[in-house]
C-alpha positions in Angstrom: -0.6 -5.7 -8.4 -0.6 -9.0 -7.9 2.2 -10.1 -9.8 4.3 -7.4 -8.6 4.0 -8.4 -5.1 5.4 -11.7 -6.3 8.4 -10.4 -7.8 9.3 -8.0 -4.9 8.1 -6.7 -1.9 8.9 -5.6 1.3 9.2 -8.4 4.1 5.9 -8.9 6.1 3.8 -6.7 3.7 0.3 -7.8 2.9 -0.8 -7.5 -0.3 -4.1 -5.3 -1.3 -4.2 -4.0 -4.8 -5.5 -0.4 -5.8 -8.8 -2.1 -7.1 -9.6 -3.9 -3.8 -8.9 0.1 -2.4 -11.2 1.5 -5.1 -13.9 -0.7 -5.2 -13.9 -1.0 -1.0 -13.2 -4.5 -0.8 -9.5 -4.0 0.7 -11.1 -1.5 3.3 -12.1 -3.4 6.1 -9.0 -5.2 6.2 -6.8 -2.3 5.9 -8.7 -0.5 8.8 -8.5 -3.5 11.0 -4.8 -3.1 10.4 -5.1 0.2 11.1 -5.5 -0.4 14.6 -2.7 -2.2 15.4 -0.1 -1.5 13.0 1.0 1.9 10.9 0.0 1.7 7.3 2.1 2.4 4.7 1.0 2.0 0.9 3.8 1.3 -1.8 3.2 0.1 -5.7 5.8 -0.3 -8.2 7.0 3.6 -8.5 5.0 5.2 -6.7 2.0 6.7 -8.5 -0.9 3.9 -7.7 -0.1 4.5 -3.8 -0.5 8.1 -4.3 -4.3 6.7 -5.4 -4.7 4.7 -2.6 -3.4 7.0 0.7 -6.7 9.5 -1.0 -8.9 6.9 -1.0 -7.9 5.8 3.0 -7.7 9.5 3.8 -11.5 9.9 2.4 -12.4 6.5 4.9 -10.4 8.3 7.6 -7.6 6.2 7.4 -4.0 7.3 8.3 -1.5 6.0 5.9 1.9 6.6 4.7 3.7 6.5 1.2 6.5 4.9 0.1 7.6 7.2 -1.8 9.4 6.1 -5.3 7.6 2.9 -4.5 9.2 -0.7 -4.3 12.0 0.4 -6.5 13.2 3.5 -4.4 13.0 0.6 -1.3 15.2 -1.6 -3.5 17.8 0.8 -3.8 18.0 2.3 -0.8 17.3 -1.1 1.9 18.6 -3.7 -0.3 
């Protein structure tokens, strides 16, 4: 969420929340990253990127998850 990406995130990230993934407004811009740049999807613990990598997989975008989400980063990078 919003407000989660202002407490942490990971440096250089962009910020699209699950709704802009659900509702296809955060599509586009995620495939234009695509292009250039791997994609990997992280939330708070995990469970809202699991969401979002179906939802890119179903618009035949490849993504990654972080995996235990921002807090497993925390404790393993910082």
């Amino acid at each position: 969420t919003p407000e989660e990406f202002k407490i942490r995130s990971i440096q250089k990230s962009v910020s699209i929340p699950l709704a802009d993934i659900q509702n296809g407004k955060g599509i586009e811009e995620i495939r234009k990253m695509s292009l250039t740049k791997n994609i990997y999807v992280y939330c708070k613990t995990g469970g809202r990127s699991k969401k979002a990598i179906l939802i890119l997989k179903n618009h035949n975008i490849n993504a990654g998850n972080v995996v235990g989400g921002i807090e497993s980063w925390v404790r393993l990078y910082c």
